[in-house]
C-alpha beads as a LAMMPS data file, in Angstrom:
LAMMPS data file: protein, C-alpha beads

320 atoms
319 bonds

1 atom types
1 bond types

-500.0 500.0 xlo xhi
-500.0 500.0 ylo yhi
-500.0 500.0 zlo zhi

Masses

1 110.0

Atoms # bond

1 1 1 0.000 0.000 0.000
2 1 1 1.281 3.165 -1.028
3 1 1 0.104 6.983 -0.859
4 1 1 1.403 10.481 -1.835
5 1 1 0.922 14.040 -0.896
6 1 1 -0.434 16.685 -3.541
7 1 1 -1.217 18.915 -1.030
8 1 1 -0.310 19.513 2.369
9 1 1 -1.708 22.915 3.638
10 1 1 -4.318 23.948 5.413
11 1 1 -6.814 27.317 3.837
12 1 1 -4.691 28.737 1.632
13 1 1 -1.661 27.207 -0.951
14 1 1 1.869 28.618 -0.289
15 1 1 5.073 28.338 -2.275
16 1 1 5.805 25.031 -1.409
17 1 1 2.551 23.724 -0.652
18 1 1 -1.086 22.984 -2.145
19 1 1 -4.401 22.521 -0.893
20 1 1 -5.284 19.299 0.350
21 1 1 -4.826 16.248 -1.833
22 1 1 -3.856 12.539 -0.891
23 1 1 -3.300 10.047 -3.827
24 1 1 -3.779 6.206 -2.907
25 1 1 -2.698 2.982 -4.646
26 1 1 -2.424 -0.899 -3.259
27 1 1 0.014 -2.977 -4.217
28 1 1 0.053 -3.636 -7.622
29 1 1 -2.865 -2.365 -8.615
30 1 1 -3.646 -0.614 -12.089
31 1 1 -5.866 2.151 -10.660
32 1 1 -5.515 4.322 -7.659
33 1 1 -7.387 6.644 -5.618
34 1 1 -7.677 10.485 -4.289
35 1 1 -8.575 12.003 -0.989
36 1 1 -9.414 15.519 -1.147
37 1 1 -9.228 17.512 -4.059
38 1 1 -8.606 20.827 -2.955
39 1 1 -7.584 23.594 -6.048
40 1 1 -4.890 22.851 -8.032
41 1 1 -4.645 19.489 -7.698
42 1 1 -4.263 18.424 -11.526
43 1 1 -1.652 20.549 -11.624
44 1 1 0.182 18.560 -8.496
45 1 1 -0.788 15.298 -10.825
46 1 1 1.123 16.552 -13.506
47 1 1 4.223 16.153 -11.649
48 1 1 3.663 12.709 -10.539
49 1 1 3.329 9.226 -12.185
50 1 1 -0.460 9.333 -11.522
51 1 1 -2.652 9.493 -14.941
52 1 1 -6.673 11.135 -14.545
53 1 1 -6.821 7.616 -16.746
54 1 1 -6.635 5.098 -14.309
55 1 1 -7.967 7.505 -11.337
56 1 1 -10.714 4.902 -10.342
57 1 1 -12.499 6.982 -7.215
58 1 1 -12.084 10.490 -5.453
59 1 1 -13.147 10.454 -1.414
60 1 1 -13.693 14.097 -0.543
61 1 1 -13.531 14.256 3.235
62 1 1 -15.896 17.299 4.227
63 1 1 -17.206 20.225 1.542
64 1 1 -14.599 23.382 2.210
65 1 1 -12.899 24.599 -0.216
66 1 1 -9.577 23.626 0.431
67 1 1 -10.775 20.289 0.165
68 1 1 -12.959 20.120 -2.869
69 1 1 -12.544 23.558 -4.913
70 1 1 -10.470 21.825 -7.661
71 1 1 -12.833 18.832 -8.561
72 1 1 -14.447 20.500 -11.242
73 1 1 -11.403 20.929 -13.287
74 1 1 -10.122 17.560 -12.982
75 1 1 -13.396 15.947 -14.004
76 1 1 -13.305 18.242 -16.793
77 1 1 -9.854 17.411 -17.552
78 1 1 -10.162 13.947 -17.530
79 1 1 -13.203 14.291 -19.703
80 1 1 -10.812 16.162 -21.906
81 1 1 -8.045 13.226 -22.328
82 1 1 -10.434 11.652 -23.572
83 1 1 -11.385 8.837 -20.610
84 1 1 -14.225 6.534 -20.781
85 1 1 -14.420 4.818 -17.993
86 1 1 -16.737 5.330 -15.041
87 1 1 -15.044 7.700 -11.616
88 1 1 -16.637 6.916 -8.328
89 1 1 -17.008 10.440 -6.524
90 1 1 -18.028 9.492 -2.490
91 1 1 -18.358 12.495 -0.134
92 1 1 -20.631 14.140 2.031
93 1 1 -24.278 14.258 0.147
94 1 1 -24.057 17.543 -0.567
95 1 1 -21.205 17.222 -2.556
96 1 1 -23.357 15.638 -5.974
97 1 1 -25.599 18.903 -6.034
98 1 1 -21.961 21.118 -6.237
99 1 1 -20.507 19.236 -8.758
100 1 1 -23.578 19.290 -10.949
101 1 1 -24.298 22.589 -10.000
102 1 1 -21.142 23.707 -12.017
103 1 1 -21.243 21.480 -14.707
104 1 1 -24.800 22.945 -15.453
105 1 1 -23.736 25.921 -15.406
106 1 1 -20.556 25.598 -17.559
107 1 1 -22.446 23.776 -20.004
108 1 1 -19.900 20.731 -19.059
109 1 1 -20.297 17.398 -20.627
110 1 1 -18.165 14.687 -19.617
111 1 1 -17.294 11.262 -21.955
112 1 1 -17.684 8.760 -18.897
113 1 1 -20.407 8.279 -16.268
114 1 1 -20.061 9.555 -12.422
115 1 1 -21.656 7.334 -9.841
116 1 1 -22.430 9.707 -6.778
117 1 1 -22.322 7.820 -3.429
118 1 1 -23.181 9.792 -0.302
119 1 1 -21.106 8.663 2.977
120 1 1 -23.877 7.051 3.972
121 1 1 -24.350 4.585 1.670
122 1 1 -20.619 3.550 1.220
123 1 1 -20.738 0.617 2.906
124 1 1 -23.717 -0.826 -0.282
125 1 1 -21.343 0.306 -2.734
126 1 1 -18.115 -1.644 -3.205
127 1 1 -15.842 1.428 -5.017
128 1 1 -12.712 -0.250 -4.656
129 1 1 -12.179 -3.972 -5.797
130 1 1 -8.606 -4.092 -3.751
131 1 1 -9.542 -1.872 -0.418
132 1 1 -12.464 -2.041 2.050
133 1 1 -13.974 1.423 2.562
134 1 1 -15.084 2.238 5.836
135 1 1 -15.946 6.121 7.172
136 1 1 -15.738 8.238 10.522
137 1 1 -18.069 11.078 11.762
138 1 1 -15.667 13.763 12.682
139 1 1 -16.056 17.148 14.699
140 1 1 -15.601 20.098 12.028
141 1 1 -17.991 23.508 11.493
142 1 1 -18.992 21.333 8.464
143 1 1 -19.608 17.664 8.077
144 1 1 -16.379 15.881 7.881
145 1 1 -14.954 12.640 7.672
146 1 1 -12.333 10.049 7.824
147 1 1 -11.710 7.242 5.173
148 1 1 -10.407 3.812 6.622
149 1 1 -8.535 1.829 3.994
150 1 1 -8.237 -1.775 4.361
151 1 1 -6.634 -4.964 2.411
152 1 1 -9.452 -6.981 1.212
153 1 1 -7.105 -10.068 1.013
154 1 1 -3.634 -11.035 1.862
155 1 1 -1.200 -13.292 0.098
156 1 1 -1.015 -17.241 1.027
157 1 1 1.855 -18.625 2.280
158 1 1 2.654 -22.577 2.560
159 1 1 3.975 -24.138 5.257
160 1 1 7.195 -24.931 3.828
161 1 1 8.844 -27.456 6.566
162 1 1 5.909 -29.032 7.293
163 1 1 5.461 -29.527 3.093
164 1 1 9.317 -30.733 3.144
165 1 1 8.677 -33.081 6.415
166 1 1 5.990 -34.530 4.070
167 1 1 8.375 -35.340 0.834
168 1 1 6.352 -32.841 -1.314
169 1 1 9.208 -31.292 -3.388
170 1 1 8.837 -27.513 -4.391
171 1 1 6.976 -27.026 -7.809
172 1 1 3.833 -26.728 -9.058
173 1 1 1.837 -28.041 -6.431
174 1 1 3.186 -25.957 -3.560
175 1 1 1.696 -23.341 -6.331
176 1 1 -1.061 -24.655 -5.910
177 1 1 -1.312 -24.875 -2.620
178 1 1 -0.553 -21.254 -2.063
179 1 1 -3.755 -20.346 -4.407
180 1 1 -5.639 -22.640 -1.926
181 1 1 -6.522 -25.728 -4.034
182 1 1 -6.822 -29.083 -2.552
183 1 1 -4.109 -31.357 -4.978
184 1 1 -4.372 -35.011 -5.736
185 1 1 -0.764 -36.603 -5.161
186 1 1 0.103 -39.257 -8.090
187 1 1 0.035 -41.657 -5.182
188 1 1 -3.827 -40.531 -4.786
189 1 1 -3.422 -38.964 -1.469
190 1 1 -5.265 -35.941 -1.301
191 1 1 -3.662 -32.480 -0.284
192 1 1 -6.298 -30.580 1.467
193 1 1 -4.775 -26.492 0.977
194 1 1 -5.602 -25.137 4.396
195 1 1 -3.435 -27.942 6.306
196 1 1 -0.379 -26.773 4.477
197 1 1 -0.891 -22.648 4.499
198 1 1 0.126 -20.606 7.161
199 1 1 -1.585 -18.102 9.420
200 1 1 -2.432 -15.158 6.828
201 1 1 -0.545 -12.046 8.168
202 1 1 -2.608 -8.704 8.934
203 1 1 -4.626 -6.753 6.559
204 1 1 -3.148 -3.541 6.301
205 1 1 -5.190 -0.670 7.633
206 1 1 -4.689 3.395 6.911
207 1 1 -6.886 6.026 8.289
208 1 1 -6.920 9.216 6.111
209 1 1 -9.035 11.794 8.129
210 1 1 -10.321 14.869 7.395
211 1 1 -10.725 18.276 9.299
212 1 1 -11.662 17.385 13.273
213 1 1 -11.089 18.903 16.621
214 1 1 -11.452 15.467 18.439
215 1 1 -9.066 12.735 17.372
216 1 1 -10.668 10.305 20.297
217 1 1 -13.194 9.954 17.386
218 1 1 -11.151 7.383 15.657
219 1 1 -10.506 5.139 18.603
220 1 1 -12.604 2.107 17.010
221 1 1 -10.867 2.389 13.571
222 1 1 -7.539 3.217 15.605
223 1 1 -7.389 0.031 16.933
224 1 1 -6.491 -2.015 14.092
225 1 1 -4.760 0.918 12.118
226 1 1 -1.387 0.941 10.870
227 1 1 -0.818 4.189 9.944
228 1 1 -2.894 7.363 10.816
229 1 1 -2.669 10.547 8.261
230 1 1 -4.431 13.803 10.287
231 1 1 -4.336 17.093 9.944
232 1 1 -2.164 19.031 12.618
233 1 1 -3.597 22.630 11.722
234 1 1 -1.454 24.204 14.736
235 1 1 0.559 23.653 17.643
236 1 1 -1.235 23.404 20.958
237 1 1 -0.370 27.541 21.983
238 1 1 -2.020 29.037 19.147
239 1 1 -4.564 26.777 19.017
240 1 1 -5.613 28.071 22.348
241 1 1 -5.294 31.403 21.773
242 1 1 -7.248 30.860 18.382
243 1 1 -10.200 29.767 20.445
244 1 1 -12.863 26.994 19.699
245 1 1 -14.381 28.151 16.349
246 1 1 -11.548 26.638 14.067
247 1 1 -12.543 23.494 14.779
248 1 1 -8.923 21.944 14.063
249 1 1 -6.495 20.006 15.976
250 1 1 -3.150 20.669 17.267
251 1 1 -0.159 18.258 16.392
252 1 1 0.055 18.144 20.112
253 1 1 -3.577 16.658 20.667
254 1 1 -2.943 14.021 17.240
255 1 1 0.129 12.731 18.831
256 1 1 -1.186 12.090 22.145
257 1 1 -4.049 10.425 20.769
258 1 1 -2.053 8.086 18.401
259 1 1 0.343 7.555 21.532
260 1 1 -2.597 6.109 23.458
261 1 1 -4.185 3.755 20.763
262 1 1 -0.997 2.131 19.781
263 1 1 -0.573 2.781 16.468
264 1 1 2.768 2.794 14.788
265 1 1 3.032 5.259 12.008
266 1 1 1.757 8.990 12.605
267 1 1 2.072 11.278 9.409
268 1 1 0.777 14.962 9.828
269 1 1 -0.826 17.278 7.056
270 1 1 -2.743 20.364 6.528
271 1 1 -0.383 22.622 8.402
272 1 1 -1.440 26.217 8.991
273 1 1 0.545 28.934 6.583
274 1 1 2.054 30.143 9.419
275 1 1 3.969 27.819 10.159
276 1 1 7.310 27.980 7.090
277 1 1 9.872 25.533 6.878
278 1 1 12.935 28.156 7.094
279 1 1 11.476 30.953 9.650
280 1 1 11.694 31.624 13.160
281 1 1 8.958 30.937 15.421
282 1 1 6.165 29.736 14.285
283 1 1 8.124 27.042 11.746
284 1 1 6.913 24.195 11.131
285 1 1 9.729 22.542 13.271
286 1 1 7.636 23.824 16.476
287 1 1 4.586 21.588 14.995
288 1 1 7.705 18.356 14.941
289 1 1 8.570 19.012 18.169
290 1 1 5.030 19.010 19.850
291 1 1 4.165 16.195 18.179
292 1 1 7.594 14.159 19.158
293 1 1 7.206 14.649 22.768
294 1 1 3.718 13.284 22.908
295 1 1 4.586 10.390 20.247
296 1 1 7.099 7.084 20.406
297 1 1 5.793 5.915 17.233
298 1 1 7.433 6.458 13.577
299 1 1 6.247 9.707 13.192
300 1 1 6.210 12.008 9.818
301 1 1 5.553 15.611 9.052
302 1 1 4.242 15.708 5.291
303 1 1 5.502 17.548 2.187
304 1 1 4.197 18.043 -1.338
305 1 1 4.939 14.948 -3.664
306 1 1 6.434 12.841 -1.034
307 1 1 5.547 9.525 -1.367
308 1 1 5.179 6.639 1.255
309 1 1 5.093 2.801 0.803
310 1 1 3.554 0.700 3.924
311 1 1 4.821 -3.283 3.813
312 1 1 3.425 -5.940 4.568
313 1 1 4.771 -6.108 8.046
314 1 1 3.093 -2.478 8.454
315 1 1 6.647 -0.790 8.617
316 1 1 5.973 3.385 6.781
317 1 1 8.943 5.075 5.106
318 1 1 9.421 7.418 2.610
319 1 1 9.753 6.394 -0.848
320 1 1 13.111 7.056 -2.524

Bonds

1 1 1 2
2 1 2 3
3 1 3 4
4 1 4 5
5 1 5 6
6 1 6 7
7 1 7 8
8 1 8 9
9 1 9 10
10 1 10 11
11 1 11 12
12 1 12 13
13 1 13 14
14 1 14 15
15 1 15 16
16 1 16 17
17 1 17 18
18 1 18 19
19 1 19 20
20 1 20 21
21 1 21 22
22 1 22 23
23 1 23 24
24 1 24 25
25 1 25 26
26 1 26 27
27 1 27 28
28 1 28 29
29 1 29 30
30 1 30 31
31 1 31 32
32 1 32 33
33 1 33 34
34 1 34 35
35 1 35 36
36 1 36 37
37 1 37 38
38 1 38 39
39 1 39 40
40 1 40 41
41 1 41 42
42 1 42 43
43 1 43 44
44 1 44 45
45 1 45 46
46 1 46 47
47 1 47 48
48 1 48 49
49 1 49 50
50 1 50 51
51 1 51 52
52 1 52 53
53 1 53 54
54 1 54 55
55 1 55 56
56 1 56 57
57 1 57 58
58 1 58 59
59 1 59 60
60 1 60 61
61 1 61 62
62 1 62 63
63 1 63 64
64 1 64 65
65 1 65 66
66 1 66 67
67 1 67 68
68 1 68 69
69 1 69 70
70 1 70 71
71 1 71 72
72 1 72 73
73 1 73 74
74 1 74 75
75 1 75 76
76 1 76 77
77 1 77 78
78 1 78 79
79 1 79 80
80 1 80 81
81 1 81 82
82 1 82 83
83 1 83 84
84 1 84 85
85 1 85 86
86 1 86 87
87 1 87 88
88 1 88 89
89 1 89 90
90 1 90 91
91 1 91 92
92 1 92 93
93 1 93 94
94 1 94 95
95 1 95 96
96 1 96 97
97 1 97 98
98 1 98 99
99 1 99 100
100 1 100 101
101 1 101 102
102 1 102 103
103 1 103 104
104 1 104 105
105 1 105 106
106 1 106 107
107 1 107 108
108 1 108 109
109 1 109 110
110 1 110 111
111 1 111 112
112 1 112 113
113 1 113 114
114 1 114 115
115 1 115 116
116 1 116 117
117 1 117 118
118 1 118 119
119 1 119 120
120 1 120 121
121 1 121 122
122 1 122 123
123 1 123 124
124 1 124 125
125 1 125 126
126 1 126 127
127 1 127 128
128 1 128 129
129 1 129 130
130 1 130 131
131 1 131 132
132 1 132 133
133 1 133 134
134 1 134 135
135 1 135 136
136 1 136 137
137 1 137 138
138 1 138 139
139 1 139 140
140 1 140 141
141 1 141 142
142 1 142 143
143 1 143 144
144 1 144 145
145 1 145 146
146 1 146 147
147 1 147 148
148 1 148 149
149 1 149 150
150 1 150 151
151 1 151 152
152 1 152 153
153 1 153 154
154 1 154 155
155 1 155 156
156 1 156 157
157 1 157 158
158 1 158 159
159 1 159 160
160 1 160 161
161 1 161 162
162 1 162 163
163 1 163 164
164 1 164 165
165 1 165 166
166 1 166 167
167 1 167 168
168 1 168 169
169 1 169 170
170 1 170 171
171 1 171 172
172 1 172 173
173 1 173 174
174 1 174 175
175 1 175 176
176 1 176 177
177 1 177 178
178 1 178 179
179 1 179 180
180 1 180 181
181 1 181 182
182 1 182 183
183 1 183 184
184 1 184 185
185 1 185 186
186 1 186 187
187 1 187 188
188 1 188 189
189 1 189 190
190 1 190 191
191 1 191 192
192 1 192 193
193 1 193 194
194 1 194 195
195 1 195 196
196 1 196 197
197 1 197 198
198 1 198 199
199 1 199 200
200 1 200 201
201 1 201 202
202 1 202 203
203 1 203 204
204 1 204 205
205 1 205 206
206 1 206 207
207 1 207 208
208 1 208 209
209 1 209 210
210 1 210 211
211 1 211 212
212 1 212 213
213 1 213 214
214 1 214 215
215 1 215 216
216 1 216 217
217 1 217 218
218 1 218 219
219 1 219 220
220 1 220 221
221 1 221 222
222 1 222 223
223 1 223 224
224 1 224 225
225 1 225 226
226 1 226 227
227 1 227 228
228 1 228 229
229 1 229 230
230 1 230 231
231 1 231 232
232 1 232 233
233 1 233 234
234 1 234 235
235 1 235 236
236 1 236 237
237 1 237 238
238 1 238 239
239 1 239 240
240 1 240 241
241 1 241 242
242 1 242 243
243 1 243 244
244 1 244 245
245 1 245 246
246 1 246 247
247 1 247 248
248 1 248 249
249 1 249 250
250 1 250 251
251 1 251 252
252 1 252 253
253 1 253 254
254 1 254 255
255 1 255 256
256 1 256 257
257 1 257 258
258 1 258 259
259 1 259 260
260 1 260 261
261 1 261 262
262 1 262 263
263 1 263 264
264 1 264 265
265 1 265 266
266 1 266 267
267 1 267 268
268 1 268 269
269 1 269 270
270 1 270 271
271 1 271 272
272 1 272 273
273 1 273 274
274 1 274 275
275 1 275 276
276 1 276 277
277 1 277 278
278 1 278 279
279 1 279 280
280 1 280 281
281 1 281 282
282 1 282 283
283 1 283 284
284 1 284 285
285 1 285 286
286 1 286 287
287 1 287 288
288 1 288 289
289 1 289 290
290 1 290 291
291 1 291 292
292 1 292 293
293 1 293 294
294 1 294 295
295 1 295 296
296 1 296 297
297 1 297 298
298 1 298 299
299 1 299 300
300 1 300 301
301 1 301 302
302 1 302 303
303 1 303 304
304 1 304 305
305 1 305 306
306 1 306 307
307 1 307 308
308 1 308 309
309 1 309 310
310 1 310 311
311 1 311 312
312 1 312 313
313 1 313 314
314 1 314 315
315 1 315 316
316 1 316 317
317 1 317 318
318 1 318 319
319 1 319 320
């Protein structure tokens, strides 16, 4: 399972940073997906590997701008190269009446079909064949969400010494074996598959949430997670001195919360304007610090493009 920034601040773009946008892909898989779609993302596209072509599904997580603004344009674009093949858009409902609203308006006609599902009804509509799709009410001045991504299946693996203990030589029936089917030995003993496969290993798990001012929201999901991607608006001081009506959370209040439930890989997004990577006080180094001395896990602050691969063992790093 892989993913990649295309946007990493929160409100307004900077010089080195877009809107929110979070591309998706499992392993080996010919299509991949996007969280968020805040303005400019094509452009961001256009600088990756990632083709509008094989872009099977966009998950917006909550309807502000910085999150949805540039949706328009890519479905346009898309419809521009050409494509043909249906895009799953899933969001908050009233996210079908904005993006018709617009192409009504513009007079927009698009070569492939949209199918519309509301948050709600995720869970009757499989939109990914590789990754199960589960969502999380979140605490934002809008409705807002988080996306859970999870294997559907894992890989087989044989029970090699036990297979060797037997006399069964490596070939084509430990392949067979491995795909789970029973095998008739020449000697007409019968191999049945699930004596000779090992435990399966754990279905990787990523959260991807979206604005919220309560992380202890995503406890449940938390609990089998691997990696948690959350916005860290702010550190914990101005946060405070901000006052309630943002509605964000500080990297402070994300890293104690992912300290608590366990889980292993921490990345933080959406970081206030404020905060620069070269600047005194506020700098986005005050937003790593917070977060390290409320976190023991692997913990990452994102930038634009970066891209991160999650193995099977649920070990995160940074793509080379």
């Amino acid at each position: 399972m892989e993913f990649q920034f295309l946007g990493t601040s929160s409100g307004t773009p900077t010089k080195t940073r877009n809107v929110s946008g979070l591309a998706l892909r499992s392993e080996g898989a010919s299509h991949w997906s996007l969280i968020d779609c805040g303005e400019g993302t094509q452009h961001r596209i256009l600088h990756t590997s990632l083709s509008l072509w094989n872009l099977r599904a966009i998950f917006i997580t909550h309807m502000h701008g910085d999150h949805c603004y540039g949706l328009p344009g890519l479905l346009a674009s898309a419809g521009m190269f050409n494509r043909t093949e249906q895009m799953y858009i899933v969001g908050p409902r009233p996210l079908e009446q904005f993006v018709r609203c617009i192409m009504e308006t513009s007079e927009l006609g698009l070569p492939y079909p949209i199918e519309f599902v509301a948050v709600e009804h995720l869970g009757k509509t499989d939109v990914l064949p590789d990754l199960e799709v589960h969502i999380t009410a979140l605490s934002h001045r809008v409705p807002s969400y988080a996306y859970s991504f999870t294997e559907r299946t894992v890989e087989h693996k044989v029970d090699v010494a036990k297979l060797n203990d037997e006399g069964i030589p490596p070939g084509p029936i430990w392949g067979q074996i491995q795909q789970g089917d029973d095998v008739m030995l020449p000697d007409g003993r019968i191999l049945n598959a699930r004596n000779y496969l090992l435990p399966p290993r754990k279905r990787r798990k990523t959260i991807v949430g979206g604005d919220n001012d309560t992380p202890e929201l995503l406890a449940v999901e938390a609990r089998t997670a691997d990696v948690l991607i959350h916005e860290a608006t702010y550190t914990d001081d101005i946060l405070h001195k901000m006052g309630p009506w943002p509605q964000h959370s500080s990297a402070k209040m994300v890293a104690q919360f992912a300290n608590n439930a366990g889980i292993r890989n921490l990345v933080l997004t959406h970081f206030s304007p404020r905060y620069q990577e070269q600047a005194e006080s506020p700098s986005i180094a005050d937003i790593e610090a917070e977060a390290r001395a409320a976190y023991t896990g692997k913990l990452f602050l994102a930038n634009d493009f970066e891209r991160y691969v999650l193995d099977r063992a649920g070990n995160l790093a940074k793509a080379s």
